[in-house]
C-alpha positions in Angstrom: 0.0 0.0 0.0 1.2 3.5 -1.0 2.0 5.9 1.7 -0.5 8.5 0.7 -3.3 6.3 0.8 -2.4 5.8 4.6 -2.0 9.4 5.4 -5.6 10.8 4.3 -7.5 11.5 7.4 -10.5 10.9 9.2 -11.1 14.2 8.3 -11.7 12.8 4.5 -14.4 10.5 5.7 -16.3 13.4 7.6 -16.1 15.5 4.3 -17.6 12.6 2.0 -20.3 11.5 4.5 -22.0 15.0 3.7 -25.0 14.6 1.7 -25.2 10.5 2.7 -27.0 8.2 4.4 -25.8 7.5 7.4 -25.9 3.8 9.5 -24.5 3.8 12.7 -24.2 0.2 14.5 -24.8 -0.4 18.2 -22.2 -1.9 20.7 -20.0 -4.3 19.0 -20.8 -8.0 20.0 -18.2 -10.0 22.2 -18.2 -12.4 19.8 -16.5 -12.1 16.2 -19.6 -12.4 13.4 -19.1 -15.4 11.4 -19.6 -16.0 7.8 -22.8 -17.9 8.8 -23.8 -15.4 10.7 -23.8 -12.8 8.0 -25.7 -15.1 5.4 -28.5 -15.2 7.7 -28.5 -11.5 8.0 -31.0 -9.2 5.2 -28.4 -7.7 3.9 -25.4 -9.9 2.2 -22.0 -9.5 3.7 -18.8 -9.5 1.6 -16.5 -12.1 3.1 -13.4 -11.2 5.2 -10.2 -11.5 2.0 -7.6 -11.9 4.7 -5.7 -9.1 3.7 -4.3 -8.3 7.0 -2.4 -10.8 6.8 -1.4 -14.3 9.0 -2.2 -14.3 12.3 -4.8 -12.0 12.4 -8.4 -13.0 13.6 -11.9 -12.0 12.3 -13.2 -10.2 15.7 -16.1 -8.1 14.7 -17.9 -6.9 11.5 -20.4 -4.1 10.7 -22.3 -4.4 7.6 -22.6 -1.8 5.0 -25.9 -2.0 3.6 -26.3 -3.1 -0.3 -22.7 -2.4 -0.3 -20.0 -4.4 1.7 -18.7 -4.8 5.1 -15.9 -4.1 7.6 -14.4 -6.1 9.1 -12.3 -5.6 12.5 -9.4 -8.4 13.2 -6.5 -8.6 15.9 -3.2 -10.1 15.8 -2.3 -12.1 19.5 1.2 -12.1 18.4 1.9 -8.3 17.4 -1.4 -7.2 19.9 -2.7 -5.0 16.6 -5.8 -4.3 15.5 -6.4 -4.3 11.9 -9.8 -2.9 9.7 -10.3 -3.3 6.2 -13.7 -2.5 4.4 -14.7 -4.7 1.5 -17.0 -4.5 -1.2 -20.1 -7.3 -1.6 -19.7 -6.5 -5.0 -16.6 -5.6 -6.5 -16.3 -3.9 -10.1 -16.0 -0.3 -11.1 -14.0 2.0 -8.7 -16.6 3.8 -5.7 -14.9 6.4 -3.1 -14.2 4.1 -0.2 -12.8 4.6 3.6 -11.9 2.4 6.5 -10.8 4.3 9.6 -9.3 3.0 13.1 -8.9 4.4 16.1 -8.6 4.5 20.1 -11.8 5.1 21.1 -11.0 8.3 23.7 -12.7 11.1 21.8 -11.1 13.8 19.5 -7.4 13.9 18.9 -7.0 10.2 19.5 -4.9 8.5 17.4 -6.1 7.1 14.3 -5.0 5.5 11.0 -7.4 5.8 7.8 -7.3 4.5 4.2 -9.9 6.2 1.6 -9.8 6.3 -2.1 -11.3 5.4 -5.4 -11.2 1.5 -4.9 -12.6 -1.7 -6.9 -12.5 -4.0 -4.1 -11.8 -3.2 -0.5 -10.2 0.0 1.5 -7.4 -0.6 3.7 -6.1 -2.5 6.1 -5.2 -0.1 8.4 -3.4 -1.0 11.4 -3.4 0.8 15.6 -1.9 -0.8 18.1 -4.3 -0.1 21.1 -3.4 -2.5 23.9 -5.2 -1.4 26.4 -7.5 1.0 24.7 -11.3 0.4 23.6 -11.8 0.6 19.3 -13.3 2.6 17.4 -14.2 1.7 13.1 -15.7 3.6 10.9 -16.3 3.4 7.2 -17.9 4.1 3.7 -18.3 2.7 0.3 -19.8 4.8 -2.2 -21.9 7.1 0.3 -23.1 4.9 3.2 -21.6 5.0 6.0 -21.0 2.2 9.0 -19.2 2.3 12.5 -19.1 0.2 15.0 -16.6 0.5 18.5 -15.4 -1.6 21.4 -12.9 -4.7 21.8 -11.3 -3.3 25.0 -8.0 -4.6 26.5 
Protein backbone atom coordinates (compact mmCIF):
# COMPACT_ATOMS: atom_id res chain seq x y z
CA UNK A 1 0.00 0.00 0.00
CA UNK A 2 1.25 3.52 -1.04
CA UNK A 3 2.00 5.91 1.70
CA UNK A 4 -0.53 8.54 0.66
CA UNK A 5 -3.30 6.35 0.77
CA UNK A 6 -2.36 5.81 4.65
CA UNK A 7 -2.01 9.41 5.40
CA UNK A 8 -5.64 10.79 4.34
CA UNK A 9 -7.47 11.49 7.41
CA UNK A 10 -10.48 10.87 9.23
CA UNK A 11 -11.13 14.23 8.27
CA UNK A 12 -11.69 12.83 4.48
CA UNK A 13 -14.42 10.50 5.74
CA UNK A 14 -16.27 13.36 7.59
CA UNK A 15 -16.11 15.54 4.35
CA UNK A 16 -17.57 12.62 2.03
CA UNK A 17 -20.29 11.53 4.50
CA UNK A 18 -21.96 14.98 3.72
CA UNK A 19 -25.03 14.59 1.70
CA UNK A 20 -25.18 10.54 2.75
CA UNK A 21 -27.02 8.24 4.42
CA UNK A 22 -25.80 7.52 7.45
CA UNK A 23 -25.92 3.77 9.47
CA UNK A 24 -24.46 3.85 12.70
CA UNK A 25 -24.20 0.23 14.47
CA UNK A 26 -24.81 -0.37 18.15
CA UNK A 27 -22.22 -1.89 20.66
CA UNK A 28 -19.99 -4.30 19.00
CA UNK A 29 -20.77 -8.00 20.03
CA UNK A 30 -18.22 -10.02 22.22
CA UNK A 31 -18.19 -12.43 19.83
CA UNK A 32 -16.49 -12.06 16.19
CA UNK A 33 -19.61 -12.43 13.37
CA UNK A 34 -19.09 -15.38 11.40
CA UNK A 35 -19.65 -15.97 7.79
CA UNK A 36 -22.82 -17.92 8.84
CA UNK A 37 -23.83 -15.37 10.69
CA UNK A 38 -23.77 -12.80 7.96
CA UNK A 39 -25.71 -15.10 5.38
CA UNK A 40 -28.53 -15.16 7.69
CA UNK A 41 -28.49 -11.46 7.98
CA UNK A 42 -30.98 -9.17 5.25
CA UNK A 43 -28.39 -7.66 3.87
CA UNK A 44 -25.38 -9.86 2.16
CA UNK A 45 -21.96 -9.49 3.71
CA UNK A 46 -18.78 -9.49 1.56
CA UNK A 47 -16.53 -12.09 3.06
CA UNK A 48 -13.39 -11.18 5.16
CA UNK A 49 -10.18 -11.53 1.99
CA UNK A 50 -7.60 -11.94 4.69
CA UNK A 51 -5.75 -9.07 3.69
CA UNK A 52 -4.34 -8.35 6.98
CA UNK A 53 -2.40 -10.83 6.80
CA UNK A 54 -1.43 -14.30 9.03
CA UNK A 55 -2.16 -14.29 12.26
CA UNK A 56 -4.82 -12.03 12.38
CA UNK A 57 -8.44 -12.95 13.58
CA UNK A 58 -11.95 -11.95 12.29
CA UNK A 59 -13.22 -10.25 15.67
CA UNK A 60 -16.08 -8.06 14.70
CA UNK A 61 -17.90 -6.85 11.46
CA UNK A 62 -20.40 -4.13 10.66
CA UNK A 63 -22.35 -4.42 7.58
CA UNK A 64 -22.58 -1.75 4.96
CA UNK A 65 -25.85 -2.03 3.60
CA UNK A 66 -26.30 -3.14 -0.27
CA UNK A 67 -22.74 -2.35 -0.29
CA UNK A 68 -19.95 -4.45 1.70
CA UNK A 69 -18.74 -4.78 5.12
CA UNK A 70 -15.89 -4.12 7.58
CA UNK A 71 -14.44 -6.14 9.05
CA UNK A 72 -12.25 -5.60 12.45
CA UNK A 73 -9.42 -8.38 13.22
CA UNK A 74 -6.46 -8.57 15.85
CA UNK A 75 -3.19 -10.14 15.79
CA UNK A 76 -2.30 -12.13 19.49
CA UNK A 77 1.25 -12.12 18.42
CA UNK A 78 1.93 -8.26 17.41
CA UNK A 79 -1.41 -7.22 19.89
CA UNK A 80 -2.74 -4.96 16.55
CA UNK A 81 -5.81 -4.33 15.47
CA UNK A 82 -6.39 -4.33 11.93
CA UNK A 83 -9.77 -2.90 9.65
CA UNK A 84 -10.27 -3.34 6.23
CA UNK A 85 -13.68 -2.49 4.38
CA UNK A 86 -14.69 -4.70 1.46
CA UNK A 87 -17.03 -4.46 -1.16
CA UNK A 88 -20.13 -7.26 -1.65
CA UNK A 89 -19.66 -6.53 -4.98
CA UNK A 90 -16.59 -5.55 -6.49
CA UNK A 91 -16.34 -3.91 -10.08
CA UNK A 92 -16.02 -0.32 -11.12
CA UNK A 93 -14.00 1.96 -8.68
CA UNK A 94 -16.57 3.80 -5.69
CA UNK A 95 -14.89 6.43 -3.08
CA UNK A 96 -14.17 4.12 -0.17
CA UNK A 97 -12.78 4.61 3.56
CA UNK A 98 -11.87 2.42 6.48
CA UNK A 99 -10.75 4.33 9.60
CA UNK A 100 -9.31 2.97 13.10
CA UNK A 101 -8.94 4.38 16.11
CA UNK A 102 -8.65 4.47 20.14
CA UNK A 103 -11.82 5.12 21.12
CA UNK A 104 -11.01 8.29 23.68
CA UNK A 105 -12.67 11.14 21.79
CA UNK A 106 -11.10 13.83 19.46
CA UNK A 107 -7.38 13.91 18.93
CA UNK A 108 -7.02 10.18 19.54
CA UNK A 109 -4.94 8.45 17.43
CA UNK A 110 -6.13 7.12 14.32
CA UNK A 111 -4.97 5.52 11.04
CA UNK A 112 -7.39 5.81 7.80
CA UNK A 113 -7.34 4.51 4.16
CA UNK A 114 -9.91 6.23 1.64
CA UNK A 115 -9.81 6.34 -2.11
CA UNK A 116 -11.26 5.37 -5.39
CA UNK A 117 -11.20 1.53 -4.91
CA UNK A 118 -12.58 -1.67 -6.93
CA UNK A 119 -12.54 -3.99 -4.13
CA UNK A 120 -11.76 -3.22 -0.53
CA UNK A 121 -10.19 -0.02 1.47
CA UNK A 122 -7.39 -0.62 3.66
CA UNK A 123 -6.11 -2.50 6.12
CA UNK A 124 -5.18 -0.05 8.35
CA UNK A 125 -3.44 -0.97 11.44
CA UNK A 126 -3.38 0.77 15.57
CA UNK A 127 -1.89 -0.79 18.10
CA UNK A 128 -4.27 -0.12 21.13
CA UNK A 129 -3.35 -2.45 23.95
CA UNK A 130 -5.18 -1.40 26.42
CA UNK A 131 -7.54 1.01 24.71
CA UNK A 132 -11.28 0.44 23.58
CA UNK A 133 -11.83 0.63 19.30
CA UNK A 134 -13.29 2.56 17.39
CA UNK A 135 -14.22 1.74 13.10
CA UNK A 136 -15.74 3.63 10.90
CA UNK A 137 -16.33 3.40 7.21
CA UNK A 138 -17.89 4.12 3.73
CA UNK A 139 -18.32 2.70 0.28
CA UNK A 140 -19.85 4.83 -2.22
CA UNK A 141 -21.87 7.07 0.33
CA UNK A 142 -23.09 4.90 3.20
CA UNK A 143 -21.64 5.05 5.96
CA UNK A 144 -21.00 2.23 9.04
CA UNK A 145 -19.20 2.33 12.50
CA UNK A 146 -19.06 0.18 14.97
CA UNK A 147 -16.61 0.47 18.53
CA UNK A 148 -15.42 -1.59 21.45
CA UNK A 149 -12.87 -4.70 21.85
CA UNK A 150 -11.30 -3.29 25.04
CA UNK A 151 -7.98 -4.56 26.48
Amino acid sequence: MNTSRRTITAAALAVAALGTTAVIAGPAAAAPRTTAVAAADATAQAAYNGVCGAGYTVIDSTPVPDKGTVYVTYSKATGKNCAVSIRTNPGTPVWMAVTLNIDAGRGAPSVTDSGSYSTYAGPVYLDAKGQCIQWTTAIDGVLANGHGHCG
